[in-house]
PDB file as gemmi writes it, atoms N, CA and C in Angstrom:
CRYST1    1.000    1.000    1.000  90.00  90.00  90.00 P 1                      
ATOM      1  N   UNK A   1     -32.000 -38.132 -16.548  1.00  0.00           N  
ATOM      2  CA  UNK A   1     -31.128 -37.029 -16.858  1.00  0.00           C  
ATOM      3  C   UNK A   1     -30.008 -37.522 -17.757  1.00  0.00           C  
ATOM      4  N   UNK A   2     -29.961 -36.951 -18.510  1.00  0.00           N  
ATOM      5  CA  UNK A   2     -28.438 -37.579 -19.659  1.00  0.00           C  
ATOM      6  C   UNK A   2     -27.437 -36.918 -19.193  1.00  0.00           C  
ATOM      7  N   UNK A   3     -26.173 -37.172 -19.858  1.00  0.00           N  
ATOM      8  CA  UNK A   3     -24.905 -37.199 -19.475  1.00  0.00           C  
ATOM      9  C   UNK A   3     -24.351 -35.736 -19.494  1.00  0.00           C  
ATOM     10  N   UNK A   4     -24.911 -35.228 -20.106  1.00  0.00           N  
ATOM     11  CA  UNK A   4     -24.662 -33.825 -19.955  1.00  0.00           C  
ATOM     12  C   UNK A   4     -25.265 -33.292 -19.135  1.00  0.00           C  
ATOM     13  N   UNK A   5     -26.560 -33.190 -19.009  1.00  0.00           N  
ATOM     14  CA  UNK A   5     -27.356 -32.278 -17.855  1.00  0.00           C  
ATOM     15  C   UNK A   5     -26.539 -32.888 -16.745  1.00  0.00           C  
ATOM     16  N   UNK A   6     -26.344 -34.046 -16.066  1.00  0.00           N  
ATOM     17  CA  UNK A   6     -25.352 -34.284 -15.132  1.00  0.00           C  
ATOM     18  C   UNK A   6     -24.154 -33.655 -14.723  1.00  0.00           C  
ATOM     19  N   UNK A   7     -23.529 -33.536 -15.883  1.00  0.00           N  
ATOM     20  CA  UNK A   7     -22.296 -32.845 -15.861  1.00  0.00           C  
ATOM     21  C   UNK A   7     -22.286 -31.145 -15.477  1.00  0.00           C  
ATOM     22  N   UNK A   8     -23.493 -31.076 -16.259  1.00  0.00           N  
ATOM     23  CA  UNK A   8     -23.709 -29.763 -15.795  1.00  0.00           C  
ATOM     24  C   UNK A   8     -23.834 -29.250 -14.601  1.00  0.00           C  
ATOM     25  N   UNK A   9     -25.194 -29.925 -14.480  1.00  0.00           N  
ATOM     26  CA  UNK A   9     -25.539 -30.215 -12.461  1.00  0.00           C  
ATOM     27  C   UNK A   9     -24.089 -29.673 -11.833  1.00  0.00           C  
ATOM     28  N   UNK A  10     -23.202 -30.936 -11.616  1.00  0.00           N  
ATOM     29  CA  UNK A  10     -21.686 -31.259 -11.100  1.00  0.00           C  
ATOM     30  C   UNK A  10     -20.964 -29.811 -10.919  1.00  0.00           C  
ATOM     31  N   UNK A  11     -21.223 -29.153 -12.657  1.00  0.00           N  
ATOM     32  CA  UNK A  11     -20.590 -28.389 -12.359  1.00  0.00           C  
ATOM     33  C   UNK A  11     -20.915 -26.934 -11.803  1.00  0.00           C  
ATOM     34  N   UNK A  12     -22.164 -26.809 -11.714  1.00  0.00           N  
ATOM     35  CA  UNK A  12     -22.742 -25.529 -11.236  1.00  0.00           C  
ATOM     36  C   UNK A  12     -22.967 -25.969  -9.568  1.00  0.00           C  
ATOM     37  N   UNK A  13     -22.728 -27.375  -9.369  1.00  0.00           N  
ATOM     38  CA  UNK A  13     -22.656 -27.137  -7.788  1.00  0.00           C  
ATOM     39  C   UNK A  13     -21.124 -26.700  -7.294  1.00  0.00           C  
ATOM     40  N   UNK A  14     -20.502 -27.226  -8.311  1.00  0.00           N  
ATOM     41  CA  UNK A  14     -19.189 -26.951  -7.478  1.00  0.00           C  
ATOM     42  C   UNK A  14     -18.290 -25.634  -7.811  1.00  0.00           C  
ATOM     43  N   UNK A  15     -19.099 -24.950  -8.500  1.00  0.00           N  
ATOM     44  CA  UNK A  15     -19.532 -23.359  -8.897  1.00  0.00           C  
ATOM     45  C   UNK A  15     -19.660 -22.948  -7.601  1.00  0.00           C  
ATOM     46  N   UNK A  16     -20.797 -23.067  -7.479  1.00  0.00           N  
ATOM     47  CA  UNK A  16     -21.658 -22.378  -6.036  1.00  0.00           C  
ATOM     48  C   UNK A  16     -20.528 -22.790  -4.831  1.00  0.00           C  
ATOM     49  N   UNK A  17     -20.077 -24.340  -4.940  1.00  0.00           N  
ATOM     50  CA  UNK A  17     -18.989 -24.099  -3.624  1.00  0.00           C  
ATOM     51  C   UNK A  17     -17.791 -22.952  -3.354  1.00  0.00           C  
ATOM     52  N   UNK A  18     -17.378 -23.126  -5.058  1.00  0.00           N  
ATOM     53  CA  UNK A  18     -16.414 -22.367  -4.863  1.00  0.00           C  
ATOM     54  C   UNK A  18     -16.381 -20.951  -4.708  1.00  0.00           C  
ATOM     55  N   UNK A  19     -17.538 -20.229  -4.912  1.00  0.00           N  
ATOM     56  CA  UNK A  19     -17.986 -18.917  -4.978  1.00  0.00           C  
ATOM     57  C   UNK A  19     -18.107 -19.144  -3.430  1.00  0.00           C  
ATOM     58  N   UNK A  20     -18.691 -19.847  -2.747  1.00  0.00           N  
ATOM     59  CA  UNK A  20     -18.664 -19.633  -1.226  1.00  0.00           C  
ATOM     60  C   UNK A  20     -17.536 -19.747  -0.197  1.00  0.00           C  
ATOM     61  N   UNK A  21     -17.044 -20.250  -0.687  1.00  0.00           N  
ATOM     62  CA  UNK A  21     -15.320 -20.768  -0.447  1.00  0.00           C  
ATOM     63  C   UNK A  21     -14.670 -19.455  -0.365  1.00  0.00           C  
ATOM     64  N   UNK A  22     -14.868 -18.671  -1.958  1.00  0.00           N  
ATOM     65  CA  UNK A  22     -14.257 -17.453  -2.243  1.00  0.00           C  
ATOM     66  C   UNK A  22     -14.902 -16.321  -1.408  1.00  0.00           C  
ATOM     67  N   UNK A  23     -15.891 -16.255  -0.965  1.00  0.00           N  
ATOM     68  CA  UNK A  23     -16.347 -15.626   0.247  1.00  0.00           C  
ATOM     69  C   UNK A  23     -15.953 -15.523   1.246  1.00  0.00           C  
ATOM     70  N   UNK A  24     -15.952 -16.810   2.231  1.00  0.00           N  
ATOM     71  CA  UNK A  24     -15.347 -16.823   3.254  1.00  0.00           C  
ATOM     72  C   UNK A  24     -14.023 -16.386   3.278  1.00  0.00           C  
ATOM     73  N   UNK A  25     -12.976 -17.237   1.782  1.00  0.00           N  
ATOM     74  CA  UNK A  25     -11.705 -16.299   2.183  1.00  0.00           C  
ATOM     75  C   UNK A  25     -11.724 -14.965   1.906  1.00  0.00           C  
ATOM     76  N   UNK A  26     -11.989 -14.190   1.103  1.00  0.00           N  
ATOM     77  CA  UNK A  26     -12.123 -12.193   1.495  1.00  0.00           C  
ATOM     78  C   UNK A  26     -12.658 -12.034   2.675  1.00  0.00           C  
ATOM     79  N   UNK A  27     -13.528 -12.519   3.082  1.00  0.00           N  
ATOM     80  CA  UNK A  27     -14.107 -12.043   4.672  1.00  0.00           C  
ATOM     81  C   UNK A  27     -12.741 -12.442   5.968  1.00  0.00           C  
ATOM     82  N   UNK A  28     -12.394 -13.468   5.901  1.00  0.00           N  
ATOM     83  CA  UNK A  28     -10.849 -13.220   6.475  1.00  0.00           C  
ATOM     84  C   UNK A  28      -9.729 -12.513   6.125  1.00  0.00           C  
ATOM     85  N   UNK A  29      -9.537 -12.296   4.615  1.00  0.00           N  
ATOM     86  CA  UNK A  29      -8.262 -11.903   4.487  1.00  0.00           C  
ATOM     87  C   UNK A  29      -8.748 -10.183   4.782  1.00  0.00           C  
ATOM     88  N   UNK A  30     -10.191  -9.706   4.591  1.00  0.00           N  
ATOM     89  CA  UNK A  30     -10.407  -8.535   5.021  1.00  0.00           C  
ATOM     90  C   UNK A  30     -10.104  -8.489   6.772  1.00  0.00           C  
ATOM     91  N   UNK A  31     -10.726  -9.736   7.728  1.00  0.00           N  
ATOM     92  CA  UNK A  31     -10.322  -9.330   8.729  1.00  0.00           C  
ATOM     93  C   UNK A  31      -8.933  -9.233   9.156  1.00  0.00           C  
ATOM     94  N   UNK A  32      -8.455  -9.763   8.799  1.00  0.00           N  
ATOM     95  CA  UNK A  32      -6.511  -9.850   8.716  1.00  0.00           C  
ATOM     96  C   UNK A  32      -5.960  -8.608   8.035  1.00  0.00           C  
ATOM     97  N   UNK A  33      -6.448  -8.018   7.077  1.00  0.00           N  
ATOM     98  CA  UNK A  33      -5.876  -6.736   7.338  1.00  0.00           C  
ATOM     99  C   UNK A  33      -6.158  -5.735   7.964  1.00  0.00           C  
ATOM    100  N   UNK A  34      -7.333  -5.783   8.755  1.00  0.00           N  
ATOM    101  CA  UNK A  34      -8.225  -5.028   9.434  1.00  0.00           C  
ATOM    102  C   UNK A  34      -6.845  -5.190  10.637  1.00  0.00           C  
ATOM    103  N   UNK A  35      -6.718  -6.032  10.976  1.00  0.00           N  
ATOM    104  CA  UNK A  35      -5.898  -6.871  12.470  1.00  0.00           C  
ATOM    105  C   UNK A  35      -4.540  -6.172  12.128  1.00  0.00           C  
ATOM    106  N   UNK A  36      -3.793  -6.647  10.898  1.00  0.00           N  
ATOM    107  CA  UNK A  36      -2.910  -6.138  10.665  1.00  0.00           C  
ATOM    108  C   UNK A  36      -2.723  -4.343  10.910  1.00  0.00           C  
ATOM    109  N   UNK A  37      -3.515  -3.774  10.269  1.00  0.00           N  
ATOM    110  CA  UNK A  37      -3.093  -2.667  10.254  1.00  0.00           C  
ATOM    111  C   UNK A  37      -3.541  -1.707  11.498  1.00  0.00           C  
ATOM    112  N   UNK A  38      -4.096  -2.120  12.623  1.00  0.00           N  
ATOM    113  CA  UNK A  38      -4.086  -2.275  13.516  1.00  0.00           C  
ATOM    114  C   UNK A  38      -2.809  -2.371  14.776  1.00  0.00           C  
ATOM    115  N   UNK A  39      -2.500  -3.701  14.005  1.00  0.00           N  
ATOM    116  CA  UNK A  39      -0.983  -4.008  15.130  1.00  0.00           C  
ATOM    117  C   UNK A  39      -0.365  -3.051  14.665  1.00  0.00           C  
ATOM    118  N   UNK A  40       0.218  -2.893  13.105  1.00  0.00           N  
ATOM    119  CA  UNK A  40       0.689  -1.646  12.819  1.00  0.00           C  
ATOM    120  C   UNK A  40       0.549  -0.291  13.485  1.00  0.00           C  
ATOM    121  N   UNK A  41      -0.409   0.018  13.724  1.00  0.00           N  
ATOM    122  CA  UNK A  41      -0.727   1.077  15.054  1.00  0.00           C  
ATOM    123  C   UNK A  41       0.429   1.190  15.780  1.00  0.00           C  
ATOM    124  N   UNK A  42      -0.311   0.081  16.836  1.00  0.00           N  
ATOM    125  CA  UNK A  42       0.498   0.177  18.235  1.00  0.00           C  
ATOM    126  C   UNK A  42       1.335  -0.019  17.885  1.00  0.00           C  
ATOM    127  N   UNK A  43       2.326  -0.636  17.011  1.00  0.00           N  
ATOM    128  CA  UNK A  43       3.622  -0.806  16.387  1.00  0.00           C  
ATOM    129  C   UNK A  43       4.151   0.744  16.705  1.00  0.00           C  
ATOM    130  N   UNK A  44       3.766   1.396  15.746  1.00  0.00           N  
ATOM    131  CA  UNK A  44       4.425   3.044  15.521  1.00  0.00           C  
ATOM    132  C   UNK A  44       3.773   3.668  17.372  1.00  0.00           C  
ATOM    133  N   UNK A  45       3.278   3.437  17.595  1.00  0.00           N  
ATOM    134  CA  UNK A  45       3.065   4.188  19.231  1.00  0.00           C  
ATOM    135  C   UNK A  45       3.822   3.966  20.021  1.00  0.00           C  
ATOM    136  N   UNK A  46       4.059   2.285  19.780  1.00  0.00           N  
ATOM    137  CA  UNK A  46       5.267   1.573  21.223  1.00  0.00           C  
ATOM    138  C   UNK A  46       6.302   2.335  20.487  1.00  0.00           C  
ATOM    139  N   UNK A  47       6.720   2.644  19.462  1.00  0.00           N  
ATOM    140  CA  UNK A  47       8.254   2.966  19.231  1.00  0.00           C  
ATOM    141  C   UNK A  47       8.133   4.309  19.572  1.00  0.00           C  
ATOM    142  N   UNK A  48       7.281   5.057  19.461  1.00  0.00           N  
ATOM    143  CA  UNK A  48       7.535   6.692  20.198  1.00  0.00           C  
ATOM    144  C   UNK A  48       7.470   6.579  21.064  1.00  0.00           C  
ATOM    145  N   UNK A  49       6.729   5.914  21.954  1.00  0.00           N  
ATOM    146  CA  UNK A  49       6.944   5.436  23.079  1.00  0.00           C  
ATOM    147  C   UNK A  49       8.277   5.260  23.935  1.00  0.00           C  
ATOM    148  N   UNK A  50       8.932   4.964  23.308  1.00  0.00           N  
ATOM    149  CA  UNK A  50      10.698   3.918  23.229  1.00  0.00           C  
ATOM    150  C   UNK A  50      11.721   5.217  23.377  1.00  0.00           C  
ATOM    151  N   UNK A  51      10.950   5.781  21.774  1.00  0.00           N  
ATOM    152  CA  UNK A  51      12.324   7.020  21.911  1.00  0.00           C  
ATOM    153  C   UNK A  51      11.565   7.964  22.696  1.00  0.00           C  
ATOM    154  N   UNK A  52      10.784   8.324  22.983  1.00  0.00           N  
ATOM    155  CA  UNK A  52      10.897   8.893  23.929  1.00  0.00           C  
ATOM    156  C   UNK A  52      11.220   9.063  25.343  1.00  0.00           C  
ATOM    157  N   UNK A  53      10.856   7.820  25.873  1.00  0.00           N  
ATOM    158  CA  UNK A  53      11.890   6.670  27.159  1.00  0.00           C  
ATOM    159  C   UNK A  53      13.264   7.334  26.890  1.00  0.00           C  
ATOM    160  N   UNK A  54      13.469   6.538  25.730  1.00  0.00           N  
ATOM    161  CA  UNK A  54      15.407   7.089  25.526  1.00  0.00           C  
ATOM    162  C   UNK A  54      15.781   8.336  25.331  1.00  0.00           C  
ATOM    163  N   UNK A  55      15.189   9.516  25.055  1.00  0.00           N  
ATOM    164  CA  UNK A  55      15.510  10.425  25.083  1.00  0.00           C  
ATOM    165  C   UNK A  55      15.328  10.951  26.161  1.00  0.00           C  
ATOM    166  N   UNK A  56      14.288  10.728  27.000  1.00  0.00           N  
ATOM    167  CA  UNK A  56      13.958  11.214  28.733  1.00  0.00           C  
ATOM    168  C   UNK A  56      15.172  10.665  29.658  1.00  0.00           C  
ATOM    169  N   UNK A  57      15.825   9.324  29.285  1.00  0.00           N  
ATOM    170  CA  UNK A  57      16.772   8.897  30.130  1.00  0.00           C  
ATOM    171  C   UNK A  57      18.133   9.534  29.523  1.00  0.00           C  
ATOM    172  N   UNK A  58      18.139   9.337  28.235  1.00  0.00           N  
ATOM    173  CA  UNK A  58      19.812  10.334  27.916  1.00  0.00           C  
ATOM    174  C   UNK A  58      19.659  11.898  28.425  1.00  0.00           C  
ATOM    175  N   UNK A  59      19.267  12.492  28.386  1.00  0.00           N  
ATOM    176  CA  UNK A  59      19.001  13.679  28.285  1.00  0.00           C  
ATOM    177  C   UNK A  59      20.078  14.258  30.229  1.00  0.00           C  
ATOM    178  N   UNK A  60      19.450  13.280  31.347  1.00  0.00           N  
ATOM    179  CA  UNK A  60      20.301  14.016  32.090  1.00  0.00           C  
ATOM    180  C   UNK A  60      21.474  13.121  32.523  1.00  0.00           C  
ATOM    181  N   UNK A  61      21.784  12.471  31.446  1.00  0.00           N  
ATOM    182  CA  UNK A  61      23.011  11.776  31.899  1.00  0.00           C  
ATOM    183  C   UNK A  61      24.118  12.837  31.376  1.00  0.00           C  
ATOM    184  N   UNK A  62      23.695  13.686  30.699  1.00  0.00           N  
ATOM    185  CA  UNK A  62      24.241  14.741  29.797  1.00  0.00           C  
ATOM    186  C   UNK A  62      24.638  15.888  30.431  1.00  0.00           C  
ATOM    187  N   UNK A  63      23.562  15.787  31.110  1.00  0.00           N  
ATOM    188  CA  UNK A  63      23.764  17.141  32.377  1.00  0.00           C  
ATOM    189  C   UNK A  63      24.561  17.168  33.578  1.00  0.00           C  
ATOM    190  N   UNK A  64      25.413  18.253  34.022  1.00  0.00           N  
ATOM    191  CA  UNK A  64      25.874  18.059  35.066  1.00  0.00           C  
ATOM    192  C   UNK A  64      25.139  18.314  36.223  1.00  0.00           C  
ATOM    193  N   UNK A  65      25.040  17.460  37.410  1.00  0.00           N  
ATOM    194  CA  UNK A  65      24.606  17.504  38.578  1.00  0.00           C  
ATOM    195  C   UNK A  65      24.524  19.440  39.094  1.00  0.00           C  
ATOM    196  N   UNK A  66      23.628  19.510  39.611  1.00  0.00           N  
ATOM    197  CA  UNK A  66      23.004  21.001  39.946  1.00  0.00           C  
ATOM    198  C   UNK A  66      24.301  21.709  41.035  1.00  0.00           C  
ATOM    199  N   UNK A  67      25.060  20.092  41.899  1.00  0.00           N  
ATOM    200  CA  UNK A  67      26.215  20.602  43.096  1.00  0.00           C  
ATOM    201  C   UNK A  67      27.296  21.618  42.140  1.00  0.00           C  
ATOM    202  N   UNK A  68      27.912  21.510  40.681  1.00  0.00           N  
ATOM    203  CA  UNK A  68      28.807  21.995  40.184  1.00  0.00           C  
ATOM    204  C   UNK A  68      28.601  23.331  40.325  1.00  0.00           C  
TER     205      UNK A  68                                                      
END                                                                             
């Protein structure tokens, strides 16, 4: 093989690595936003969650007792 077809070789393998390389990372960074936007979810649920807690507990501190 001469010095070029070698080189070539070299470089179409490390072609193919890197195309597989580049695979694997989109297949994570897809699952990571999959995950992400996800937590994001429950993110916005726990906080209605929250104010609504806080608005159920202010609400009869507001009020006067039923004895008045």
């Amino acid at each position: 093989m001469s010095d070029s077809e070698t080189r070539l070789t070299e470089l179409e393998l490390r072609y193919m690595e890197q195309s597989d390389l580049v695979e694997k990372l989109n297949a994570e960074l897809v699952a990571a936003n999959t995950e992400i936007h996800g937590l994001g979810l429950r993110v916005k649920r726990l906080e209605r969650q929250i104010e609504d807690l806080l608005r159920s507990v202010d609400a009869p501190a507001n009020e006067k007792p039923p004895h008045y």
